[in-house]
N, C-alpha and C positions, 0 to 999 in steps of 0.2 A: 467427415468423421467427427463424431464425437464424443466423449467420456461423461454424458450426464448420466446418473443414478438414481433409484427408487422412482420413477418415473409410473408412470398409471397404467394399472395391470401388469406390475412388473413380475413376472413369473421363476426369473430362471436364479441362478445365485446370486446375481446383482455385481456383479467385480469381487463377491468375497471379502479378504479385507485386503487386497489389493492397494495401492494409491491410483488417485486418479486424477491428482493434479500436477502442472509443473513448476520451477522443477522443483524435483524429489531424489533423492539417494536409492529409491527401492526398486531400480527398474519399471518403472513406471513409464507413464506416458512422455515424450518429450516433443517442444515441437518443431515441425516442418514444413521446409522454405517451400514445397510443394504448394500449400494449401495456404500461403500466403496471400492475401489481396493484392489485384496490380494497383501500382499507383494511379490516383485521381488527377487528372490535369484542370487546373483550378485557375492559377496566374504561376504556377510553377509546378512542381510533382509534388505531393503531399505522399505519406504512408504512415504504415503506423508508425505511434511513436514507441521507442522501449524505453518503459518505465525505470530501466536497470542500471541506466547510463548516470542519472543524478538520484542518487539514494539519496540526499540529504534531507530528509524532510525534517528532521529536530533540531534544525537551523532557524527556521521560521520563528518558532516558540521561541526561543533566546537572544533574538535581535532587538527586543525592545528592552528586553534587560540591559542587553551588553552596552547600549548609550547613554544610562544612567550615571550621574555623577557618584561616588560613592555616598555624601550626605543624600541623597535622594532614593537612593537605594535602602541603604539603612533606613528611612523613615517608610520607605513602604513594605519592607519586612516585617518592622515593628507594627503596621498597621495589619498584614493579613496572619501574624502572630497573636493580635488584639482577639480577631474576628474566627480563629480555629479554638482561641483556648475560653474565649470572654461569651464571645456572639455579638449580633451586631447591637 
């Protein structure tokens, strides 16, 4: 089963304005352990993975800040402050 849209020669309502992805609030589609892959036997079981477990992705971006000394910080503020208001 699946919820893809405007598809070629798509003739009928198309979902409306439906939602058609998950998850969603609107009773939409959600998904099902049914139509999950079995595990791959590899050197151990793999599966998918869920993306949902470690949201932090605006971690990455702030790690190279956050070992900054303050004087080093301060000089490179100053610099991409030079570079938004001066140009290079």
């Amino acid at each position: 089963m699946n919820y893809h849209r405007d598809g070629f020669m798509r003739a009928d309502a198309n979902g409306g304005g439906s939602a058609n992805y998950e998850p969603n609030s609107l009773n939409g589609p959600v998904q099902r352990a049914a139509f999950d892959e079995p595990p791959w036997r590899i050197t151990g079981d793999a599966a998918r993975y869920d993306h949902r477990d470690d949201n932090d992705q605006s971690m990455q971006a702030g790690n190279p800040i956050a070992i900054l000394t303050i004087g080093i910080a301060t000089m490179l503020a100053l610099v991409l402050l030079q570079l938004i208001t001066v140009g290079p």
